[in-house]
C-alpha positions in Angstrom: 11.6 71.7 -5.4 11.5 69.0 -3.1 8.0 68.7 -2.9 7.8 68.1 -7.0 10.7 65.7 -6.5 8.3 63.7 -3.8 5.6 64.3 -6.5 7.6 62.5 -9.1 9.1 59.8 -6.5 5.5 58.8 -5.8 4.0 58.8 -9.4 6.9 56.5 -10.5 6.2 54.0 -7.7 2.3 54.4 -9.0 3.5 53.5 -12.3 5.1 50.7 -11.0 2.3 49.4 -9.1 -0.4 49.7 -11.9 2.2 48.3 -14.7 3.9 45.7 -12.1 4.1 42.1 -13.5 2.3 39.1 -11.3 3.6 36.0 -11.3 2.6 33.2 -13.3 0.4 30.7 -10.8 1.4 28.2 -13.6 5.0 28.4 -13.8 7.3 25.6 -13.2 4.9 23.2 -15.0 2.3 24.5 -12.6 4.2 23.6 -9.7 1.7 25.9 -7.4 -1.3 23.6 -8.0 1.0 20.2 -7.6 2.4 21.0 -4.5 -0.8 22.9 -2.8 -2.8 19.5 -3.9 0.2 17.4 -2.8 -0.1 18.9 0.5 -3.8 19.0 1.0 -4.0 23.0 0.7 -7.5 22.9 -0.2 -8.0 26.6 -0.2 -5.3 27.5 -2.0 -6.5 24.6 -5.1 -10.1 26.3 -4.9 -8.2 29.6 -5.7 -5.3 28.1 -8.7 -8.5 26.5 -10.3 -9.6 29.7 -10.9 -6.5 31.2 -12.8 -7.1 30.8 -16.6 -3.3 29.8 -17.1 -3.5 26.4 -14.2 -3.5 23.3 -15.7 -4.0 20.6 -12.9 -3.6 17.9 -14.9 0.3 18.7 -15.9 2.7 16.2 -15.3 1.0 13.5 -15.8 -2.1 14.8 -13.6 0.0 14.9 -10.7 -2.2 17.0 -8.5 -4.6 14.3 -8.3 -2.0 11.6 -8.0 -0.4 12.8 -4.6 -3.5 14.4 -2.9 -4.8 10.3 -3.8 -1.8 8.9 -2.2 -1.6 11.0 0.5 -5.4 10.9 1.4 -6.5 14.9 1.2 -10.2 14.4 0.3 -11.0 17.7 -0.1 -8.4 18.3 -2.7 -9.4 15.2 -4.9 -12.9 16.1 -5.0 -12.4 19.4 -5.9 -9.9 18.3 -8.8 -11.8 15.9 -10.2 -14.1 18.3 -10.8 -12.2 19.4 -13.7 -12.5 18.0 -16.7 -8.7 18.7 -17.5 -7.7 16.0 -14.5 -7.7 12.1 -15.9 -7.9 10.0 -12.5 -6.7 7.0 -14.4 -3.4 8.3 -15.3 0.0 6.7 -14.8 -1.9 3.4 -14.7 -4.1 4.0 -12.2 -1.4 5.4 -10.1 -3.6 7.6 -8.1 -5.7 4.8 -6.2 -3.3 2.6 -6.2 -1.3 4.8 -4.0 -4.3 5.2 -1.9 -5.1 1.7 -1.5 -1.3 1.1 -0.7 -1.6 3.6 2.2 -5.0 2.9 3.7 -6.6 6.4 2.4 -10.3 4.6 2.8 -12.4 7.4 1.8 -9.8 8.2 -1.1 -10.3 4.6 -2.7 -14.2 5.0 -2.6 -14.0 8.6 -4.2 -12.0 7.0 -7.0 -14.1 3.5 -7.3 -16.9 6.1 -8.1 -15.2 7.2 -11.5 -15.6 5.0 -15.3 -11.9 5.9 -16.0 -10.5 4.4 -12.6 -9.5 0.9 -13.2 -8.2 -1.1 -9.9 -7.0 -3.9 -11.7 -4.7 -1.7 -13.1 -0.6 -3.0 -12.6 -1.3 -7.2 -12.1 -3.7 -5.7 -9.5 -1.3 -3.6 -7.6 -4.3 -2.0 -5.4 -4.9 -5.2 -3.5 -1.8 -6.8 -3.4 -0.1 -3.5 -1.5 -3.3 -3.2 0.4 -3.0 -6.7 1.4 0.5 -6.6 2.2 0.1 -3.3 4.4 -2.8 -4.7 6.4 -5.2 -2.1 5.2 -8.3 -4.3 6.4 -11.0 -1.9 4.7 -9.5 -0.6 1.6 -8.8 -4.7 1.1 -13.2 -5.2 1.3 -13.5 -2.3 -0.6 -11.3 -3.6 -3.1 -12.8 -7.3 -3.0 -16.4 -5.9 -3.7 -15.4 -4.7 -7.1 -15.5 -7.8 -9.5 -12.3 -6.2 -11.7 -10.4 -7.0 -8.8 -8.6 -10.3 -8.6 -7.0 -11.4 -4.9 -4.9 -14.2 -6.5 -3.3 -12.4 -9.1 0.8 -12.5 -9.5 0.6 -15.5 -7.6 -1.2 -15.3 -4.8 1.0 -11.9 -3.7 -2.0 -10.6 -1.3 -2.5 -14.0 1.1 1.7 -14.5 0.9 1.9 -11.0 1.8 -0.4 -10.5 4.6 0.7 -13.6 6.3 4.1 -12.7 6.0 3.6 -9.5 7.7 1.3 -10.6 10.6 -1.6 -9.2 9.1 -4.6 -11.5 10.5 -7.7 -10.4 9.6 -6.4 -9.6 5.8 -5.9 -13.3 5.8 -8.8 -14.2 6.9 -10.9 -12.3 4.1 -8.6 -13.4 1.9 -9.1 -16.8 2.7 -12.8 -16.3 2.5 -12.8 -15.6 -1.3 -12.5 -19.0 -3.4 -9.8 -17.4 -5.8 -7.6 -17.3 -3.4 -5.1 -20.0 -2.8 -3.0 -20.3 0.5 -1.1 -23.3 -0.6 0.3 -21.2 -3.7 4.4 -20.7 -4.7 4.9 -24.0 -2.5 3.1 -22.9 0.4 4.8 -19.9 0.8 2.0 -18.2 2.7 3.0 -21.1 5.8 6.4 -20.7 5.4 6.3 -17.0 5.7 4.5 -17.0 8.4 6.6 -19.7 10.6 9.7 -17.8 9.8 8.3 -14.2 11.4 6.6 -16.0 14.2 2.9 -15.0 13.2 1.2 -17.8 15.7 -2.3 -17.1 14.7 -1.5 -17.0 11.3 -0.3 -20.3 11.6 -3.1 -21.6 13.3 -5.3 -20.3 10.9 -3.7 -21.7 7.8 -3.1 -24.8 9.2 -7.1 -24.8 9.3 -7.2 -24.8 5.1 -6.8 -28.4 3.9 -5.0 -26.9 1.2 -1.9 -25.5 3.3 1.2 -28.1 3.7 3.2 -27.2 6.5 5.8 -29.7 5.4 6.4 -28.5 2.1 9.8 -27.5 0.7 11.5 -30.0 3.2 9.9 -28.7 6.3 11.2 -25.3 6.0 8.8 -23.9 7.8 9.6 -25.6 11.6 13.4 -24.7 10.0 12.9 -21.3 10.1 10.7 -20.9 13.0 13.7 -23.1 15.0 16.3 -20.9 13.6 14.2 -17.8 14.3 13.3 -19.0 17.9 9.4 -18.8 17.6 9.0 -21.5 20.4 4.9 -21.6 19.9 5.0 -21.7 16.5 7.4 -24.8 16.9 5.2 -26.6 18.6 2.1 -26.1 16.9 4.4 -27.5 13.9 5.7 -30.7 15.1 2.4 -31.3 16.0 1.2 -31.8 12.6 2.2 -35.4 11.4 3.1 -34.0 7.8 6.3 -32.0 9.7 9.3 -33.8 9.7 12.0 -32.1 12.3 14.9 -34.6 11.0 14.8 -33.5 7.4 17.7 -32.6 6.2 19.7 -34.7 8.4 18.0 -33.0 11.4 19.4 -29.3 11.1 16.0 -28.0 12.9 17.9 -28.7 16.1 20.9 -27.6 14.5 19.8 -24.2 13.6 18.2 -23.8 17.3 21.6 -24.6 19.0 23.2 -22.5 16.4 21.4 -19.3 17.3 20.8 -20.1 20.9 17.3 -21.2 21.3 17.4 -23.5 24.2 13.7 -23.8 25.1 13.5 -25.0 21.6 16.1 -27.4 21.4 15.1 -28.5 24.9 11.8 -29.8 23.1 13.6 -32.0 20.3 15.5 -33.6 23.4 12.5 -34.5 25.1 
């Protein structure tokens, strides 16, 4: 008796077995193949890409969108393999997430494909590139002739120089589009205000850049901000007037407590 009643216990849990139900590797709007790609699983893709019911191109081919922005490789070659995944979509969102964060190899891989535009957004690619300092993806960029460095603007030489990023500017200043002296020389007046010496120096070098324009704001905010060097490499430019604005460059030094600064006005 209790041998037959171990007999039975077993063929029920062989029943179970052989009749058991697997999960769906595409449930949750194939959230297994989203988040394996987002995370640069590349094994684990291989294996979804297999299953009959994965889509990676749900939500908006978001597989390819994250493993893009987040520079796994691996994962975007193997996805845009598929014919179901649309490297384009979301405007372009996939390179230029990649461009915004520097993924080099990424970008190329992308640049490669007839339905990758990066132009795409007012030529968001560049101008986040530019503005991150992302020196290669920015040549990369620059070597495609959809891509336009002074679009919204000039964003791309404004940002760079407003973030210290040197040698962006300088390949930025290299391509004749570009214009240094654009939304009232803001690229100068960015730069003064963070203290970016060689920046300075360098745009100072362009005929085009006006280091006095919008009333001198540019010694202004370097006096305020205490960037000694970049103080003096400004009142040395005849164009820079220090009493503008009935002279609140000294003002603005004393204010804040610069004294090396306002020592140089007194001189």
């Amino acid at each position: 008796m209790i041998q037959e009643r171990k007999q039975i216990s077993f063929n029920q849990k062989l029943f179970i077995v052989e009749n058991r139900v697997l999960p769906d590797p595409s449930s949750n709007d194939n959230y297994a193949i989203r988040i394996a790609a987002c995370n640069g699983h590349t094994d684990i893709v291989k294996y979804l890409l297999t299953q009959e019911s994965v889509n990676p191109g749900a939500r908006k081919n978001y597989s390819i969108r994250h493993a893009s922005k987040n520079g796994h490789v691996e994962v975007v070659e193997l996805l845009l393999e598929d014919s179901r995944v649309n490297p384009g979509a979301r405007e372009n969102y996939a390179i230029r997430l990649a461009s915004e964060n520097g993924q080099v190899e990424v970008v190329k891989i992308l640049l490669a494909d007839a339905r990758v535009d990066p132009s795409a957004v007012q030529n968001y690619a560049i101008r986040l590139a530019s503005e991150n300092g992302q020196v290669e993806v920015v040549n990369i960029l620059l070597a495609n002739a959809r891509v336009d460095p002074s679009a919204v603007q000039n964003y791309a030489i404004q940002l760079a120089s407003e973030n210290g990023h040197v040698e962006v500017v300088n390949i930025l200043l290299a391509n004749a589009r570009v214009d240094p002296s654009a939304e009232q020389n803001d690229a100068i007046r960015s730069a003064s205000e963070n203290g970016h010496l060689e920046i300075v120096n360098i745009l100072l070098a362009d005929s085009r850049v006006d280091p006095s324009a919008e009333q001198s704001e540019a010694i202004e905010t370097a006096s305020m901000n205490g960037h000694l060097e970049v103080v003096k490499i400004l009142l040395a430019d005849p164009r820079v007037d220090p009493s503008d604005f009935n002279n609140i460059v000294i003002k603005l030094a004393s204010e804040n407590g610069h004294a090396e600064i306002v020592k140089i006005f007194e001189e």
